[in-house]
C-alpha distance (Angstrom), angle and dihedral (degrees) to the residues before:
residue distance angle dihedral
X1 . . .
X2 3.54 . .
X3 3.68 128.8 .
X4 4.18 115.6 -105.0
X5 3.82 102.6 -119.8
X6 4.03 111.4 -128.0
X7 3.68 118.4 -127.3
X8 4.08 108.3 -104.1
X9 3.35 139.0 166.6
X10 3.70 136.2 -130.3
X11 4.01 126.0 -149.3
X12 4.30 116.2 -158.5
X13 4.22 98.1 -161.9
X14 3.78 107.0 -159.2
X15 3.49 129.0 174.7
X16 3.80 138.6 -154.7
X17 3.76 96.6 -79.2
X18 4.05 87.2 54.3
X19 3.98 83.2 -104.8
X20 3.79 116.0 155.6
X21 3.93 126.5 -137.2
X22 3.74 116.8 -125.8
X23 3.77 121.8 -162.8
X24 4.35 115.2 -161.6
X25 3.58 114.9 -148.9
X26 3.34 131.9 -135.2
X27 3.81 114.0 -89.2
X28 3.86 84.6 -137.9
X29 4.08 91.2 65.8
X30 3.83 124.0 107.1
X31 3.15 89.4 -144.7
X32 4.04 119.9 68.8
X33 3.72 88.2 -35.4
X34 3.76 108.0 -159.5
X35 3.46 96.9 4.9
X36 4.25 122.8 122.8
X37 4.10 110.4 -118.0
X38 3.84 136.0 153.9
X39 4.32 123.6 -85.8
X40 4.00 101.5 -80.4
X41 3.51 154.4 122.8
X42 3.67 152.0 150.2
X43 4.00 124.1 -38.3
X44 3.62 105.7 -110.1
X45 3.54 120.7 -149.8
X46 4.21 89.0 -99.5
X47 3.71 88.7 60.4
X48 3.93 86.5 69.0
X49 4.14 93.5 45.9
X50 3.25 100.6 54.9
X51 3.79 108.3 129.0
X52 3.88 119.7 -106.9
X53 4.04 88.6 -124.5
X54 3.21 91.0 66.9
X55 3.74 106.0 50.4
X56 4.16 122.4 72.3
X57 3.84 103.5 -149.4
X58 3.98 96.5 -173.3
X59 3.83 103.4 138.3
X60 3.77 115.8 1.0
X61 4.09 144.9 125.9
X62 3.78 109.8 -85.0
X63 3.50 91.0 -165.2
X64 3.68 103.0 87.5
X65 3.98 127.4 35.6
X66 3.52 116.0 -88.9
X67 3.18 100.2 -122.3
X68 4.39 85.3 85.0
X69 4.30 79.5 68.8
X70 3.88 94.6 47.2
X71 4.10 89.6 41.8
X72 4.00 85.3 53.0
X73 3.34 96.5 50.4
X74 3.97 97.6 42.8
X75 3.58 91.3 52.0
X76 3.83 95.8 44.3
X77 4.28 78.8 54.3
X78 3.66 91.6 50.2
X79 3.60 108.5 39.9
X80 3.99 101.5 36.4
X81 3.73 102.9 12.7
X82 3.86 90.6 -118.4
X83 4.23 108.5 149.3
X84 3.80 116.5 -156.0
X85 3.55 100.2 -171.5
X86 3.92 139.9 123.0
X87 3.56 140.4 -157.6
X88 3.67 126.8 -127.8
X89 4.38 93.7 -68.5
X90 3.85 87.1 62.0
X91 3.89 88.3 -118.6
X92 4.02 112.7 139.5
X93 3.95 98.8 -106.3
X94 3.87 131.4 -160.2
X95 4.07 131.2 -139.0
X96 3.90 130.9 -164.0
X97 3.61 120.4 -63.5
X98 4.02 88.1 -129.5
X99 3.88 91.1 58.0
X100 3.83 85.5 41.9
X101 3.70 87.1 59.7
X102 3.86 100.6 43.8
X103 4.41 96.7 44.9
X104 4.02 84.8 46.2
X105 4.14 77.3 54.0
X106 3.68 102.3 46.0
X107 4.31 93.9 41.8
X108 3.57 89.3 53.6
X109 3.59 100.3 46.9
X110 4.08 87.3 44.3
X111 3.89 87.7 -117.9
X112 4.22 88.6 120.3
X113 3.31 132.7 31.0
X114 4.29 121.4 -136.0
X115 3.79 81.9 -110.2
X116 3.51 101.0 48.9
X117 3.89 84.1 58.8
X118 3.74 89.2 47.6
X119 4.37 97.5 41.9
X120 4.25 82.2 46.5
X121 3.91 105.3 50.8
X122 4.03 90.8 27.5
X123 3.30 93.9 -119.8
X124 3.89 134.0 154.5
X125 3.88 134.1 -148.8
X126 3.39 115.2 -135.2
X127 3.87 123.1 -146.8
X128 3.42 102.3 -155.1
X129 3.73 89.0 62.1
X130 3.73 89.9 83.1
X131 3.58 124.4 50.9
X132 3.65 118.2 -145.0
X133 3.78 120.6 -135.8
X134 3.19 123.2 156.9
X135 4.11 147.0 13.8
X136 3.99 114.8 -144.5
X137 3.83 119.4 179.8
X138 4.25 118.3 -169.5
X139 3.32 116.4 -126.5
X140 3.17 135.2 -93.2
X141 3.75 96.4 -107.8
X142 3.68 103.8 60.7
X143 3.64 117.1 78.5
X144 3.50 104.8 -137.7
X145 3.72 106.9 55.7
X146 4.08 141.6 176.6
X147 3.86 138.8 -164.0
X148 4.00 101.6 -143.3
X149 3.03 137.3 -167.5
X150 3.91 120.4 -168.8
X151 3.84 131.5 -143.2
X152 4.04 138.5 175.7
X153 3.15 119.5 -139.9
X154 4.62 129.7 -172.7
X155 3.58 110.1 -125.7
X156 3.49 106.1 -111.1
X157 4.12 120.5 -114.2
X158 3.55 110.2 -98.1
X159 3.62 100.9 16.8
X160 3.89 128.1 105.0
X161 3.93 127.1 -167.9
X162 3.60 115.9 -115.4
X163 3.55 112.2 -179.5
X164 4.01 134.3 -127.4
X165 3.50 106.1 -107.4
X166 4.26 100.0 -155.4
X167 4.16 80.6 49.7
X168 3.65 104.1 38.7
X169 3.61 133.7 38.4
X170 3.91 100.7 -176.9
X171 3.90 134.3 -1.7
X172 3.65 133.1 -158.4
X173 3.57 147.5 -164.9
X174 3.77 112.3 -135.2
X175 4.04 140.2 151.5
X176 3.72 112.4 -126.9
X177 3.89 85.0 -102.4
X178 3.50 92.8 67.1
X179 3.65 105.9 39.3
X180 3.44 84.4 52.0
X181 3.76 96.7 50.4
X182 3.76 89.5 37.9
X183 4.15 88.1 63.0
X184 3.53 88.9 41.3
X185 3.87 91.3 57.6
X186 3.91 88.8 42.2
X187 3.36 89.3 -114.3
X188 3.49 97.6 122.2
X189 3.87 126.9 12.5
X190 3.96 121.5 -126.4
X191 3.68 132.9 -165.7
X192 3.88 127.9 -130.7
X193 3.50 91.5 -103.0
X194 4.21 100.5 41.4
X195 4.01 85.5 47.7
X196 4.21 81.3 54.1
X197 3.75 94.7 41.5
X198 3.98 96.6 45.6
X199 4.34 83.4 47.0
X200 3.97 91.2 50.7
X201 4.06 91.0 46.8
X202 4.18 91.0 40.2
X203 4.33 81.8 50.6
X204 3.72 84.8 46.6
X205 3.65 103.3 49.3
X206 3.61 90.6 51.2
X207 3.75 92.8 61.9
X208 3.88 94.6 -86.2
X209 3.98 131.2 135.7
X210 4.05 113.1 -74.2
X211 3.57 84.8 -122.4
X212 3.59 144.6 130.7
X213 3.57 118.3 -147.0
X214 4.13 120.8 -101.1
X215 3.75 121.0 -77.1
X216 3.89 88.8 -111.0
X217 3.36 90.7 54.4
X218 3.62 97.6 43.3
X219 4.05 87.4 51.3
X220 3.63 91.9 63.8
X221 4.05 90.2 39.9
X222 3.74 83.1 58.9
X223 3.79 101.6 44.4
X224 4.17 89.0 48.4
X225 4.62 85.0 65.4
């Protein structure tokens, strides 16, 4: 019988030179040990409580619950320290690096909750900062298995990634071009789904759709590895 994929969420960090950020994972991990992916993880059961103050919907995909949007955004916070939040003007806002370091502390070690930090600096998360693109289930033969949905996100102004070290052992900035060519050298190793992300956002930054393909087409994408 096949595993039931959990919900997760998928973060694409790109910064003003269309450069993509790259997080290595531990060789130790079940899942795609030592391989290079995007920030992301499973929704947790939070992601689905958090308060409807405390969201901005403006422009987003009604299709899905957002608790995929809050899940990207809490695992973007946790794994590379990266805070999509704004105050009450809507503008993307910034906070100390030394209360950067201690929330980052207290999610990961299930002391705070993303909307404690949100209900305590008065902050809101705003859904139009990520950009969905794309829905990727694993199939039905691997054990461990997700139901993802994918987002892009602009690196904020004034804030740098600095990556979790139990999560990540290395991090790079690359365009798709040379993650891509990096895998294809063996430099680096790439998942199904990174290899289709990093295609999608090369397609996008030459004036294509933002736009994975169609689950069908996807399938068949997948059976071809």
């Amino acid at each position: 019988m096949a595993v039931i994929p959990r919900p997760a969420s998928t973060v694409v960090l790109m910064n003003d030179l269309s450069k993509v950020y790259l997080t290595k994972r531990p060789t130790t991990m079940k899942f795609f040990g030592g391989y290079c992916v995007f920030p992301g993880g499973a929704v947790d059961k939070i992601d689905y409580e958090i308060a409807s103050q405390y969201i901005k919907y403006g422009n987003h995909d009604e299709t899905f619950h957002p608790a995929y949007y809050v899940a990207a955004a809490r695992e973007l916070f946790e794994e590379v320290g990266i805070l999509l939040v704004s105050t009450g003007d809507g503008a993307l806002t910034n906070i100390e690096s030394d209360k950067v370091i201690k929330y980052r502390r207290l999610l990961l070690n299930r002391e705070m909750s993303f909307l404690n930090i949100l209900e305590q600096e008065g902050f809101q998360l705003q859904l139009e900062n990520l950009a969905y693109f794309g829905h990727l289930v694993t199939p039905e033969i691997n054990p461990i298995r997700f139901d993802t949905r994918f987002f892009l996100t602009q690196l904020p102004t004034g804030q740098f990634p600095n990556p979790d070290s139990n999560e990540i052992d290395d991090a790079f900035w690359f365009s798709p071009e040379e993650a891509l060519c990096a895998h294809q050298n063996g430099d680096i190793s790439l998942a199904p789904p990174t290899i289709l992300a990093l295609k999608t956002i090369m397609n996008f930054n030459k004036g294509g759709p933002l736009l994975m393909p169609d689950l069908e087409t996807t399938k068949k994408w997948f059976d071809k590895r």
